[in-house]
Backbone as ProteinMPNN parsed JSONL, in Angstrom:
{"seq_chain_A": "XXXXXXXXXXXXXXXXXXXXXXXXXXXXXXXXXXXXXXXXXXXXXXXXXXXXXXXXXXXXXXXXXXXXXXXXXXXXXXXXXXXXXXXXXXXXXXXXXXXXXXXXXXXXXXXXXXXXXXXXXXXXXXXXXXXXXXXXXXXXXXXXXXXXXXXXXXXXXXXXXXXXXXXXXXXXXXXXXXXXXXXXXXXXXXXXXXXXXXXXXXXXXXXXX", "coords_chain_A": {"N_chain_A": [[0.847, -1.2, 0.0], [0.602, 2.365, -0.614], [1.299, 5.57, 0.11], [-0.078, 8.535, -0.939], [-0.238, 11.998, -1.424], [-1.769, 14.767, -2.47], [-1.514, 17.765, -4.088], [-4.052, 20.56, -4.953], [-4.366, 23.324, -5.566], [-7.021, 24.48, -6.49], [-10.115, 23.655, -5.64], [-11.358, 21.427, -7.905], [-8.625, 21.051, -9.261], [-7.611, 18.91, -8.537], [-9.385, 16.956, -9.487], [-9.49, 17.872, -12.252], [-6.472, 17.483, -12.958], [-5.918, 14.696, -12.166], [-7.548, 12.952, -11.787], [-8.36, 10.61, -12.689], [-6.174, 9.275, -12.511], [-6.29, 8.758, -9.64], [-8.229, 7.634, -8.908], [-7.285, 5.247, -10.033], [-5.181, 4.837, -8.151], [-6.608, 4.298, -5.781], [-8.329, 2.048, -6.167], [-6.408, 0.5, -6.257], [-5.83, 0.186, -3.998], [-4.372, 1.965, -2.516], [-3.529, 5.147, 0.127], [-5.014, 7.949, -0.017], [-4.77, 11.061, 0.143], [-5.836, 14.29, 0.03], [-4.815, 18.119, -0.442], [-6.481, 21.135, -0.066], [-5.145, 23.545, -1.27], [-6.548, 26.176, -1.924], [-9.764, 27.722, -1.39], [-10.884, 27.976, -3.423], [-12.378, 31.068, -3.511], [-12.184, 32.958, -5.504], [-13.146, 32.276, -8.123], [-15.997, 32.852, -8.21], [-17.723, 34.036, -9.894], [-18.857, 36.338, -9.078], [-20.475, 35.499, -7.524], [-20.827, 35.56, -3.578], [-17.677, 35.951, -1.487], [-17.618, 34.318, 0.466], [-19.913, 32.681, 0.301], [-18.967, 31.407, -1.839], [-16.857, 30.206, -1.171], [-17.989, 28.004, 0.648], [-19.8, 26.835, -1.097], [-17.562, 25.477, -2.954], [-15.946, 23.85, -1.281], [-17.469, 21.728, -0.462], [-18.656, 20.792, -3.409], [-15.855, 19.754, -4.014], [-16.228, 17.812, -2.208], [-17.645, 16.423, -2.654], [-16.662, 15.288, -4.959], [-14.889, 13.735, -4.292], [-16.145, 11.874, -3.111], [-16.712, 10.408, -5.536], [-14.387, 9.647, -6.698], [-13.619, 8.483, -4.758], [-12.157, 9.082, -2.535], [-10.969, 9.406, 1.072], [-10.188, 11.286, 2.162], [-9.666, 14.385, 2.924], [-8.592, 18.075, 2.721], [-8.484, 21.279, 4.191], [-6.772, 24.616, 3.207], [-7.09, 26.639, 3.136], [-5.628, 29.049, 2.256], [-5.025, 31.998, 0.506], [-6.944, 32.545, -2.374], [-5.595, 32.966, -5.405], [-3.318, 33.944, -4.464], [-1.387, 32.242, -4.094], [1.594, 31.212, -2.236], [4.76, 30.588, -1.211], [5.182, 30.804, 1.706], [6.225, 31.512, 4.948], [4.79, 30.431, 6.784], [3.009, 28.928, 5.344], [4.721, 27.06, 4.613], [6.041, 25.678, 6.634], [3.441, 24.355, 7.598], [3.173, 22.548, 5.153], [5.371, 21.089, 5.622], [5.039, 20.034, 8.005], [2.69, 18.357, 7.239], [3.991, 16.442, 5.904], [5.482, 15.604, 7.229], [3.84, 14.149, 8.988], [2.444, 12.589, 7.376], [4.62, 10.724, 5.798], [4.302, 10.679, 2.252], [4.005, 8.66, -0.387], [4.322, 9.091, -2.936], [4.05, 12.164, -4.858], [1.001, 14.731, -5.663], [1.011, 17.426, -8.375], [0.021, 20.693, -9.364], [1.42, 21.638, -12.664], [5.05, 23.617, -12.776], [4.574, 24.896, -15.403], [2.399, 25.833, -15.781], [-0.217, 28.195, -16.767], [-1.317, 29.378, -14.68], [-1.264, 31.624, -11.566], [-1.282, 30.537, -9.348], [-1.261, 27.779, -9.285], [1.134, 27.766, -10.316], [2.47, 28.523, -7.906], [1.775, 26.739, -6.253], [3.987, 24.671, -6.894], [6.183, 25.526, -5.992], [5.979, 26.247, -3.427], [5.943, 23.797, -2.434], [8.13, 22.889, -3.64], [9.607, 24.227, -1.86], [9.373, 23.224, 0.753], [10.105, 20.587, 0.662], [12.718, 21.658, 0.659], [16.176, 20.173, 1.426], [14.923, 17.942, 2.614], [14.752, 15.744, 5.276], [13.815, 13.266, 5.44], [12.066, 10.412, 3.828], [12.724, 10.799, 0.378], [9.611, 11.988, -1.815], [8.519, 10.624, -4.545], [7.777, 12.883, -7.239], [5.404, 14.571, -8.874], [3.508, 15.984, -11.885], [0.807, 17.333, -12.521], [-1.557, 17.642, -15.53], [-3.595, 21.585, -15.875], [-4.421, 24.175, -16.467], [-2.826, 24.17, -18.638], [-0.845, 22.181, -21.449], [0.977, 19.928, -20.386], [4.817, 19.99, -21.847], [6.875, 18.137, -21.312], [7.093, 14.56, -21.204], [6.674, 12.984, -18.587], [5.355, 10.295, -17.373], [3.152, 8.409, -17.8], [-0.51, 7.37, -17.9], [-2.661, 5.372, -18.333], [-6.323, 5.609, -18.318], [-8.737, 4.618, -18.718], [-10.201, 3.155, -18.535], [-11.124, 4.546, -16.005], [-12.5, 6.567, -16.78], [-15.128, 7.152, -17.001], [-15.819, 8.051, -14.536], [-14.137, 9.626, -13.867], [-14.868, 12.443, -14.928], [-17.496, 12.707, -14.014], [-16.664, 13.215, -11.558], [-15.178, 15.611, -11.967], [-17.766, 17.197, -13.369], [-18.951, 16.904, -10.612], [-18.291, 19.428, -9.79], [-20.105, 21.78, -10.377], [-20.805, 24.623, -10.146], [-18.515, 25.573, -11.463], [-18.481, 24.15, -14.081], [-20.893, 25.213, -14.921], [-20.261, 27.368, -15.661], [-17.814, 26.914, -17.713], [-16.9, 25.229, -20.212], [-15.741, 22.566, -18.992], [-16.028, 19.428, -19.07], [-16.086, 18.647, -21.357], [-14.01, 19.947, -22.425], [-11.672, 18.568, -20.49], [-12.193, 15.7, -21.399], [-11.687, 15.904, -23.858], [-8.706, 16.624, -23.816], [-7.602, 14.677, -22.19], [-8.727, 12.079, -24.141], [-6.44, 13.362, -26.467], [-4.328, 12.884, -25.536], [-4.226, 10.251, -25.047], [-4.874, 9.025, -27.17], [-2.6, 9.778, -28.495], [-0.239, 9.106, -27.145], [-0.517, 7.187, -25.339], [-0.351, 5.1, -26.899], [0.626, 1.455, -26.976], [-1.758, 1.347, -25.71], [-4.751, 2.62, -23.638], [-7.445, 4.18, -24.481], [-7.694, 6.984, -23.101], [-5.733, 8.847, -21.644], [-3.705, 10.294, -18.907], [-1.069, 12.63, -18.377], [2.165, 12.955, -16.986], [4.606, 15.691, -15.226], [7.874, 14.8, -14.488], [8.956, 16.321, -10.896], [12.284, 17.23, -10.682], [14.04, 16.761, -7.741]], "CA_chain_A": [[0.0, 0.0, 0.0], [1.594, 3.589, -1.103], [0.984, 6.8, 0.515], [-0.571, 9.699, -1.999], [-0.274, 12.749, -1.511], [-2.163, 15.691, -3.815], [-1.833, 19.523, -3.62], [-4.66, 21.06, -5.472], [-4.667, 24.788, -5.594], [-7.983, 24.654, -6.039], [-10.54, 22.248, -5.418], [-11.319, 20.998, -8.946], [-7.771, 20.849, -9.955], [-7.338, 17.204, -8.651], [-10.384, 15.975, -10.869], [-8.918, 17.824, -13.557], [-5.717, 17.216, -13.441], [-5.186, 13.439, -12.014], [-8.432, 12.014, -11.048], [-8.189, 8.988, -13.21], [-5.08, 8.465, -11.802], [-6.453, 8.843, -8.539], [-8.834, 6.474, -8.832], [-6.748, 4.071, -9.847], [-4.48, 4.418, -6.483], [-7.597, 4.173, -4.413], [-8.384, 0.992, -6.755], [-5.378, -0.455, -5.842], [-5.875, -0.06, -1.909], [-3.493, 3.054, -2.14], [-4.241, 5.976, 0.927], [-4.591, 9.208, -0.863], [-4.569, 12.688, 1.376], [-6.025, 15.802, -0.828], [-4.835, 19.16, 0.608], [-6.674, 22.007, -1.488], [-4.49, 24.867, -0.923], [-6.821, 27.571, -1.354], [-11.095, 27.301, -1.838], [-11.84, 29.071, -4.822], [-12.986, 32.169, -3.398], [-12.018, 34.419, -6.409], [-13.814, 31.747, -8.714], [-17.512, 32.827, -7.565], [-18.338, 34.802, -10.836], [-19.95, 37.043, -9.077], [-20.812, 35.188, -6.396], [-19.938, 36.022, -2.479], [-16.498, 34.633, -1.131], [-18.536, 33.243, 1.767], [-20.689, 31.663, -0.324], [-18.501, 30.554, -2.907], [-16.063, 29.373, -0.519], [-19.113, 26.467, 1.175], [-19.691, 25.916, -2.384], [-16.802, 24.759, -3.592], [-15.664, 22.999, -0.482], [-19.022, 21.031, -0.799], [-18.263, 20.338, -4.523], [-15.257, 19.03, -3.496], [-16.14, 16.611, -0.766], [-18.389, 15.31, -3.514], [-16.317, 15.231, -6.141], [-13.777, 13.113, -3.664], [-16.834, 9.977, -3.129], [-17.437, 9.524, -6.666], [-13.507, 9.214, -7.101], [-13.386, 6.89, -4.034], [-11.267, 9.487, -1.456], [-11.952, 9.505, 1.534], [-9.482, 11.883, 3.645], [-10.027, 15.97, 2.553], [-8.207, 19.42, 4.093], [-9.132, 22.501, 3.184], [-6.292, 25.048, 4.196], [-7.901, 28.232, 2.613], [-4.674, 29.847, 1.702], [-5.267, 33.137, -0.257], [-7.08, 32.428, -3.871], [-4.7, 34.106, -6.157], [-1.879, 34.277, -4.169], [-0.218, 30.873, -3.399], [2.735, 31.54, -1.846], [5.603, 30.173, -0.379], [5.185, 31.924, 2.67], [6.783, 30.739, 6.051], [3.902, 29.512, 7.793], [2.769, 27.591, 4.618], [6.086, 26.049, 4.431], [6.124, 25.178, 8.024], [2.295, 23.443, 8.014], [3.226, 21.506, 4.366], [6.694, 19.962, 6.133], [4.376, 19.056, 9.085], [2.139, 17.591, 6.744], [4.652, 15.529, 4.943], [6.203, 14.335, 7.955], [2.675, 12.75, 9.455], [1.858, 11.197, 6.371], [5.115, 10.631, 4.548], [3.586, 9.902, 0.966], [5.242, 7.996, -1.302], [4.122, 9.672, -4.521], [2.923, 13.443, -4.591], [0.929, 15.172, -7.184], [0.628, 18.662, -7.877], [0.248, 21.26, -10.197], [3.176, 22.016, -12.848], [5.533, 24.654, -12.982], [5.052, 25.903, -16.638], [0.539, 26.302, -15.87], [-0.049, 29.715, -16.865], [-2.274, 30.05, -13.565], [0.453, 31.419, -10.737], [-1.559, 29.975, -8.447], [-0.515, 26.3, -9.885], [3.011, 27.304, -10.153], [3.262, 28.816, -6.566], [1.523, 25.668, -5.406], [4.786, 23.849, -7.047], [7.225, 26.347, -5.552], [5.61, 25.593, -1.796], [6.266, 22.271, -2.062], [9.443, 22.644, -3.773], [10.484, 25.002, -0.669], [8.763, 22.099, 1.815], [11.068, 19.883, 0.666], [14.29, 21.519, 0.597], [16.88, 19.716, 2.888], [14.481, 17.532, 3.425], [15.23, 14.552, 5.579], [12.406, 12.082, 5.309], [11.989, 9.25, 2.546], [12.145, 11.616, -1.143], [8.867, 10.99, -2.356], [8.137, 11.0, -6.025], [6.423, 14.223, -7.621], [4.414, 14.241, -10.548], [3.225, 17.395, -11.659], [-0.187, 17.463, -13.604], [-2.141, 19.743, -16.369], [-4.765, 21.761, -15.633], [-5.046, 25.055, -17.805], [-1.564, 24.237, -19.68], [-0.94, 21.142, -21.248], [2.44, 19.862, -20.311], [5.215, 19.46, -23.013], [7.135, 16.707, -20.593], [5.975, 13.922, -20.805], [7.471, 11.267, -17.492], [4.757, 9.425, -16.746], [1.814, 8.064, -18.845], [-1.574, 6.697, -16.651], [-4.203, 4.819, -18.593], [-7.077, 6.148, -17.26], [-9.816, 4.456, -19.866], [-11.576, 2.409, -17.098], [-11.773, 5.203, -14.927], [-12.639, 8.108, -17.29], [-16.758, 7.813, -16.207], [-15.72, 8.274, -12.894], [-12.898, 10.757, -13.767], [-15.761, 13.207, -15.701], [-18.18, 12.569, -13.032], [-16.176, 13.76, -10.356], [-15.316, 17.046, -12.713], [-19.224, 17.506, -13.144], [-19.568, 17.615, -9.589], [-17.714, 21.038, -9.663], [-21.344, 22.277, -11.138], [-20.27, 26.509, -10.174], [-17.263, 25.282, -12.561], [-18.763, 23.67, -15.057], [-21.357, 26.611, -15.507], [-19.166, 28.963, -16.313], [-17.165, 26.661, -18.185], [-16.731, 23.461, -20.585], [-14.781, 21.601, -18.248], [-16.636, 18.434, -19.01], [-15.361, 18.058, -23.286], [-12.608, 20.396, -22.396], [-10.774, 17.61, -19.919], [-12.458, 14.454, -22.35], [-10.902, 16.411, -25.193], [-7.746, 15.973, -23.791], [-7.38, 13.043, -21.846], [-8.386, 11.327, -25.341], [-5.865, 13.176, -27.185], [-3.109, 11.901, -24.603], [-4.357, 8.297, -25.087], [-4.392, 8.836, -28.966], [-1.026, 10.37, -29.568], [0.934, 9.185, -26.352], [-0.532, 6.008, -24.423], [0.021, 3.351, -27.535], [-0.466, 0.512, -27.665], [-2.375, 1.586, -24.096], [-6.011, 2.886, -23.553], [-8.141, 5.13, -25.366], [-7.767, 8.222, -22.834], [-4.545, 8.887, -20.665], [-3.046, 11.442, -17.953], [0.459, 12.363, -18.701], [2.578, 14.111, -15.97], [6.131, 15.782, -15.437], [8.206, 14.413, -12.684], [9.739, 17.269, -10.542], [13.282, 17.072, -9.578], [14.202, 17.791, -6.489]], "C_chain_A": [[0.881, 1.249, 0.0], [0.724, 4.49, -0.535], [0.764, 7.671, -0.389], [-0.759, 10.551, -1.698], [-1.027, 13.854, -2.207], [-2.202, 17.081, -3.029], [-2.231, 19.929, -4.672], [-4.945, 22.384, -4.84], [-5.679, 25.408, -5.755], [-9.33, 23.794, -6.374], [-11.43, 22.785, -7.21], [-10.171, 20.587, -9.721], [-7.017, 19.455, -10.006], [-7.736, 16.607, -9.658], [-9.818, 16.211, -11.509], [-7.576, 17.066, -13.961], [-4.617, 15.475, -13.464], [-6.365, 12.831, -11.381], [-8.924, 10.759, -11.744], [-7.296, 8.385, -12.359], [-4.94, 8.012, -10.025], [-7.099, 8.065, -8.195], [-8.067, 5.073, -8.787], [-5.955, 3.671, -8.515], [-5.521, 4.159, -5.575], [-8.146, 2.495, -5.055], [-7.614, -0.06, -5.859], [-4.81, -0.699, -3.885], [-5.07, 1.034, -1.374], [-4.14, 3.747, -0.799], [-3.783, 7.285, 0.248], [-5.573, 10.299, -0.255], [-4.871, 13.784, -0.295], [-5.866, 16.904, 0.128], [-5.447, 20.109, -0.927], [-6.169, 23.039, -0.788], [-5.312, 26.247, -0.464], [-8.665, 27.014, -1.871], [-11.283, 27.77, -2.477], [-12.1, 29.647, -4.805], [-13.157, 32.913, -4.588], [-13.045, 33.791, -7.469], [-15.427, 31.851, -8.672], [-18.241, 33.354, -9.156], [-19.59, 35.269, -10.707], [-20.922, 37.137, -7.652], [-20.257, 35.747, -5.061], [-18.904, 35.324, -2.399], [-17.006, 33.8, -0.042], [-19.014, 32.315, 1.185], [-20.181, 30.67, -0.871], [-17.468, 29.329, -2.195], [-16.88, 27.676, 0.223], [-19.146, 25.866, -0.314], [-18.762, 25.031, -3.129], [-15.86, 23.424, -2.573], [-16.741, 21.824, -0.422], [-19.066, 20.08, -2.219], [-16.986, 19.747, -4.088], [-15.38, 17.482, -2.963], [-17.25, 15.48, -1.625], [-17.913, 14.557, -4.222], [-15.177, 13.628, -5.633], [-14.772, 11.837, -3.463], [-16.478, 9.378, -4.2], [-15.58, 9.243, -6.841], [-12.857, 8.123, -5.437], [-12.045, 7.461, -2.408], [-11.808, 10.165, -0.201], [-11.274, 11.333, 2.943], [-9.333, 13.659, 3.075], [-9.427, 16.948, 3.662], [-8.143, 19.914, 3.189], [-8.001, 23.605, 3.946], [-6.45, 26.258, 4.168], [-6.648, 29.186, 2.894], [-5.328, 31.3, 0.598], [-5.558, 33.114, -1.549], [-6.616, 33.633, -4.728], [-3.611, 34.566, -6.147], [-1.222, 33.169, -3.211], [1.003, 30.95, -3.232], [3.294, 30.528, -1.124], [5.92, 30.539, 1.05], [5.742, 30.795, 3.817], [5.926, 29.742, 7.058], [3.25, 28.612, 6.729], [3.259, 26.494, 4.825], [6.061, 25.059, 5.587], [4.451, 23.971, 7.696], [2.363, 22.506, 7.055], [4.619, 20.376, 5.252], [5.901, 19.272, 7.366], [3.517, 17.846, 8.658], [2.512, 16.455, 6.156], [5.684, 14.301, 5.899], [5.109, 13.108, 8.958], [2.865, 12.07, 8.815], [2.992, 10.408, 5.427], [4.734, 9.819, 3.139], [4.93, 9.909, 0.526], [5.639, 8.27, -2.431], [3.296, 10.88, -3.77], [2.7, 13.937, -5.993], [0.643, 16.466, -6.856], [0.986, 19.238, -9.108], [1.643, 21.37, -10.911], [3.664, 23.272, -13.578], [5.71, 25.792, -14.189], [3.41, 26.262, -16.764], [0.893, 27.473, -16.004], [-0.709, 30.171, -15.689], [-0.943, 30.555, -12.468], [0.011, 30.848, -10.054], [-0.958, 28.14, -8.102], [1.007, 26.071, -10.249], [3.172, 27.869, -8.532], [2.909, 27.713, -6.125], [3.279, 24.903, -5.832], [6.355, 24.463, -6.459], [6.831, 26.151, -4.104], [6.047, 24.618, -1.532], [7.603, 22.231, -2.216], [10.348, 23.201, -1.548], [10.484, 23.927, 0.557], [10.098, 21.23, 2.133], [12.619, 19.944, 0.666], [15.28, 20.886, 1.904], [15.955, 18.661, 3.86], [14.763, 16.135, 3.943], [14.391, 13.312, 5.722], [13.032, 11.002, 4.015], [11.671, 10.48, 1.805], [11.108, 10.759, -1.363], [9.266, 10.919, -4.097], [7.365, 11.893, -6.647], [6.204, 14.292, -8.458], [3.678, 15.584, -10.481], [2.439, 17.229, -12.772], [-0.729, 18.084, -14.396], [-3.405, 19.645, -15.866], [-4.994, 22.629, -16.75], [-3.718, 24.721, -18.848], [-1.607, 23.069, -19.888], [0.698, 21.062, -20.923], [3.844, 19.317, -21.551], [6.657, 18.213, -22.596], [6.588, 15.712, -20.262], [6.955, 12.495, -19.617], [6.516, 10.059, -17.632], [3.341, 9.512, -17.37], [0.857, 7.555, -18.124], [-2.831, 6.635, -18.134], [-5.589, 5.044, -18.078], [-8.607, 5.541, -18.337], [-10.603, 3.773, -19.425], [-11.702, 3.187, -16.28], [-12.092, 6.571, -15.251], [-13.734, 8.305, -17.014], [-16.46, 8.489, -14.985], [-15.278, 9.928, -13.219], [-14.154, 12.313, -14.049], [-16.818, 12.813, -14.582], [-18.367, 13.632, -11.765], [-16.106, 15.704, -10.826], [-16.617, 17.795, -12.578], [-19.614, 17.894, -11.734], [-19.335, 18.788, -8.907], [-18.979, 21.76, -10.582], [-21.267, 24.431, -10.702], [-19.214, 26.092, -10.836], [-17.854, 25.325, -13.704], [-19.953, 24.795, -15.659], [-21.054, 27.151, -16.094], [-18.286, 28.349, -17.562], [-16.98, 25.72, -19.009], [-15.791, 22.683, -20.161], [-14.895, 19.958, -18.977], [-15.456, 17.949, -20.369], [-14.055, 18.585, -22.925], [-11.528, 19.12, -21.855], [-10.95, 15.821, -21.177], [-11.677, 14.799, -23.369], [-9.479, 15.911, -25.444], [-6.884, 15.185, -23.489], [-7.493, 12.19, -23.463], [-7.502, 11.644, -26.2], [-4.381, 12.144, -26.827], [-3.096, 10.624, -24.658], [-4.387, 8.472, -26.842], [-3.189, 8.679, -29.021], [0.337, 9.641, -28.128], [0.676, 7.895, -25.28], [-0.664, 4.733, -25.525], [0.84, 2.555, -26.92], [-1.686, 0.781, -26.111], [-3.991, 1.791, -24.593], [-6.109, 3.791, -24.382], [-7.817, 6.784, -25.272], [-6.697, 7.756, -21.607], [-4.641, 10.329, -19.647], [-1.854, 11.049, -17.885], [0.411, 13.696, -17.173], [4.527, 14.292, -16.443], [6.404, 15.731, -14.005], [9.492, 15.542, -12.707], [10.788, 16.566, -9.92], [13.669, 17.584, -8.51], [15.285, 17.432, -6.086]], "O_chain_A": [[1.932, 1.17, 0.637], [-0.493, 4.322, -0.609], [1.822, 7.705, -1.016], [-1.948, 10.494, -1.383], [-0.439, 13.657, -3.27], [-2.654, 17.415, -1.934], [-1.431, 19.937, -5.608], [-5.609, 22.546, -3.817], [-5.765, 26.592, -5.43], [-9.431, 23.301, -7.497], [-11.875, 23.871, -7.58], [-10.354, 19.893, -10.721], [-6.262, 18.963, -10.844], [-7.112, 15.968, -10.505], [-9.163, 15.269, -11.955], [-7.462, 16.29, -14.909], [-3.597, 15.097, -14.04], [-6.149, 12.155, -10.375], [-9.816, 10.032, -11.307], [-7.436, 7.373, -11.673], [-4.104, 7.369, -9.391], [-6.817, 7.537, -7.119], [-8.124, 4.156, -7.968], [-6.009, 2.585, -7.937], [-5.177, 3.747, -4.467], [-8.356, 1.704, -4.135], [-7.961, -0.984, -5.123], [-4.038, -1.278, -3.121], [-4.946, 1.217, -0.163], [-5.177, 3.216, -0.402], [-2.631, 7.645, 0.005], [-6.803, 10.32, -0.222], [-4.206, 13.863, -1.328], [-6.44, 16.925, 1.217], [-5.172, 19.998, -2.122], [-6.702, 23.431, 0.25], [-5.159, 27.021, 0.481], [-8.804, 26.044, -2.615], [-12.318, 28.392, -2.241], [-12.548, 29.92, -5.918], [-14.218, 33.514, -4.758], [-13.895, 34.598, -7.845], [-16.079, 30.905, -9.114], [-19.365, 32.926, -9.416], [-20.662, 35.12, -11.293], [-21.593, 37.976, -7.05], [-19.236, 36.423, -5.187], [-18.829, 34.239, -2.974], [-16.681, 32.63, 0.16], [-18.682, 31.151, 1.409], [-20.483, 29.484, -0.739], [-17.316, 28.139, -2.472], [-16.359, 26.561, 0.235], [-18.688, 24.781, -0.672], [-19.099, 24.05, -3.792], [-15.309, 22.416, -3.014], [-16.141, 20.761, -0.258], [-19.418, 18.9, -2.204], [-17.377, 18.73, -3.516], [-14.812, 16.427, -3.247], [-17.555, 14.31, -1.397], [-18.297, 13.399, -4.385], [-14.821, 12.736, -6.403], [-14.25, 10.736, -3.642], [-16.035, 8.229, -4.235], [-15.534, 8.117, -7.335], [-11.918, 7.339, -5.298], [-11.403, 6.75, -1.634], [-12.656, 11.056, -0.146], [-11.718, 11.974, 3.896], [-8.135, 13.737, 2.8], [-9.553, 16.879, 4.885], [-7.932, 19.647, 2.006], [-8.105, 23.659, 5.171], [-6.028, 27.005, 5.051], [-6.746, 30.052, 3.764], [-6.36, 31.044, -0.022], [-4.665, 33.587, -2.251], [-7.028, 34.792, -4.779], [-2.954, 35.208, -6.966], [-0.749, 33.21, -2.075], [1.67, 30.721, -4.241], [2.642, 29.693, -0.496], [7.097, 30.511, 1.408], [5.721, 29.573, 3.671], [6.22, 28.775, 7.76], [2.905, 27.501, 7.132], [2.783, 25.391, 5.092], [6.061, 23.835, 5.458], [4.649, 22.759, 7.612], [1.843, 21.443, 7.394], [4.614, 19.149, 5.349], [6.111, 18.098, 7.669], [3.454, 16.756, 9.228], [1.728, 15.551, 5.867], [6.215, 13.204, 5.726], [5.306, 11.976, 9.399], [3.359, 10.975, 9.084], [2.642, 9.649, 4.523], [4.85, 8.604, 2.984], [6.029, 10.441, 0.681], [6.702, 7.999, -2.988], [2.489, 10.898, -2.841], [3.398, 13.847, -7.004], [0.231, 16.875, -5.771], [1.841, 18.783, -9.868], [2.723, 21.282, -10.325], [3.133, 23.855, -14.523], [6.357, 26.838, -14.247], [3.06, 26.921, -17.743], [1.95, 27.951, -15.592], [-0.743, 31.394, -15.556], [0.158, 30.007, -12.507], [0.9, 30.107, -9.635], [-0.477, 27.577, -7.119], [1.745, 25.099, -10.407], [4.211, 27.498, -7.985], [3.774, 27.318, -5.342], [3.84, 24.559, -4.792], [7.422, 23.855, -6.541], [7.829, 25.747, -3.509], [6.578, 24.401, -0.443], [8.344, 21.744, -1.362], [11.079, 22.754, -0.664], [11.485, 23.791, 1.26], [10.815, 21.122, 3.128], [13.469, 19.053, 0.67], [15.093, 21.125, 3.097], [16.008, 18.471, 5.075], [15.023, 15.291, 3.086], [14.837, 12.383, 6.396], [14.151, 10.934, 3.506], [10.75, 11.219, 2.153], [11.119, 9.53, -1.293], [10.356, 11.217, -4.587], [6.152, 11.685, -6.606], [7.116, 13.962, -9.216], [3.319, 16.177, -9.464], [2.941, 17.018, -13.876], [-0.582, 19.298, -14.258], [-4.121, 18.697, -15.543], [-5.548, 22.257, -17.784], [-3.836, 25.189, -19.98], [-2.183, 22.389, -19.038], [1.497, 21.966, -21.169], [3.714, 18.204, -22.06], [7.271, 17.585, -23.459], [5.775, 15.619, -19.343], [7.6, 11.492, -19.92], [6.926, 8.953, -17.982], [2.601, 10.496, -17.404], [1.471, 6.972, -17.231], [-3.525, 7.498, -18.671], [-5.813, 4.315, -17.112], [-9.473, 6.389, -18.55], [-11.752, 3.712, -19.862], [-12.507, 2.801, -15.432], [-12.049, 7.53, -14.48], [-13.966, 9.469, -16.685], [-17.017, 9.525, -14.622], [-15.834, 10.991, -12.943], [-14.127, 13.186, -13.181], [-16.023, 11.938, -14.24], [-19.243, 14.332, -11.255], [-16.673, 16.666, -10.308], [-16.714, 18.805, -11.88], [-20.348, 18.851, -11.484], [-19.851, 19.186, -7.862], [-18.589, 22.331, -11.601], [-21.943, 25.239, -11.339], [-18.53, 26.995, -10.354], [-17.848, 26.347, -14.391], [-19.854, 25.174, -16.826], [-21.533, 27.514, -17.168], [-17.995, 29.153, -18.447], [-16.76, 24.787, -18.236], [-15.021, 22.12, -20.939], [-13.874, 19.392, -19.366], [-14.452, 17.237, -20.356], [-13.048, 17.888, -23.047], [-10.663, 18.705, -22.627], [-10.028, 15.106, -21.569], [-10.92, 13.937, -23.816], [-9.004, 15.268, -26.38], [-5.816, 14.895, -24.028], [-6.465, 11.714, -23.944], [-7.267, 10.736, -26.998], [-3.746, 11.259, -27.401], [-2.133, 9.911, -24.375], [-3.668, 7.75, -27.532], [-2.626, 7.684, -29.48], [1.557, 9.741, -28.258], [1.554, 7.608, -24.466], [-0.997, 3.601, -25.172], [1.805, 3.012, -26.307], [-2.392, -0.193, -25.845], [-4.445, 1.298, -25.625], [-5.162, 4.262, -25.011], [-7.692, 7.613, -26.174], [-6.743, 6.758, -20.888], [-5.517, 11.192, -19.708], [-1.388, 9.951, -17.583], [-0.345, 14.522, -16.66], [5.304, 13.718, -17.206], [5.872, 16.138, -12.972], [10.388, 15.778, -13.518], [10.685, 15.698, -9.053], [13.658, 18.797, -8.302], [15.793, 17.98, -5.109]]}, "name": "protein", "num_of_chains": 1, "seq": "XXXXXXXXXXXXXXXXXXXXXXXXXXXXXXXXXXXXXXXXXXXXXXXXXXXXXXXXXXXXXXXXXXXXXXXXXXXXXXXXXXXXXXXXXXXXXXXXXXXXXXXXXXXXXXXXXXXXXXXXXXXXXXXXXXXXXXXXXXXXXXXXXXXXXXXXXXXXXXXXXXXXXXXXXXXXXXXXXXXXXXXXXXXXXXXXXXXXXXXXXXXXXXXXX"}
């Protein structure tokens, strides 16, 4: 059994960006920890941050059955401004030394969102000097696609799920075509980059550290 890690910057960016692959670790008996960095506040279009903030924590905690997880923290960091800041730093190294995961996923450093590259600059900082078991970091797309490709994930038995879980970000999906947008390109990733594999993939880039 493997420890999993995920830092989503903001809750939807798991589904999007590794919740096939997430499934499959919970498949396989894995234990997989979601921290969402920050709740979506700025994401309301329109909406209050009070509001939006229950809402999307809510969407969330949904979105986390249908993909089969059961363990959720919400640490409501500043939407918009994910930082490396000292007391981040400090509560991710605490976090990493409860649970040491074995594999972490998390936004990657070339997303055009900053929010998705400071999330990968937190962690980086987490880990400097760090003395634990290195895990493994995998760094997923959300609005960028990535042009590294490490690590290929079949995800073609768990793409209902995967699109499911997306859907249940419904203040997302409003506003947005999440739904075809992520199908779009999960299937091109299994076209052009998981032969002889499945239909629809999730590619990542593994951070060095």
């Amino acid at each position: 059994m493997n420890r999993i890690l995920v830092l989503a910057p903001h809750p939807d960016d798991e589904s999007i960006g590794c919740g096939g692959t997430l499934c499959r670790h919970v498949q396989q008996g894995d234990t997989v920890h979601v921290v969402f960095l920050t709740s979506g506040e700025q994401g309301g279009h329109g909406r209050p941050e009070e509001e939006i903030i229950r809402v999307r924590e809510h969407e969330a905690r949904n979105a986390a059955k249908i993909l089969g997880i059961r363990h959720l923290e919400f640490w409501r960091e500043p939407d918009g401004a994910v930082r490396a800041t000292r007391s981040a730093v400090t509560r991710l190294r605490e976090k990493l030394a409860e649970f040491q995961p074995h594999t972490i996923y998390v936004s990657h450093n070339r997303d055009i969102h900053p929010d998705h590259r400071g999330a990968v600059r937190l962690l980086s900082r987490a880990l400097k000097d760090w003395r634990g078991t290195s895990p493994v970091v995998f760094m997923y797309e959300i609005w960028t696609p990535t042009q590294q490709l490490d690590h290929i994930v079949d995800i073609t038995s768990y793409l209902k799920k995967k699109l499911a879980a997306v859907r249940a970000y419904r203040s997302q999906c409003a506003a947005i075509g999440l739904v075809a947008a992520i199908r779009g390109l999960n299937r091109y990733r299994g076209e052009m980059h998981s032969w002889p594999g499945g239909s629809y993939a999730e590619v990542f880039t593994r951070l060095k550290l």
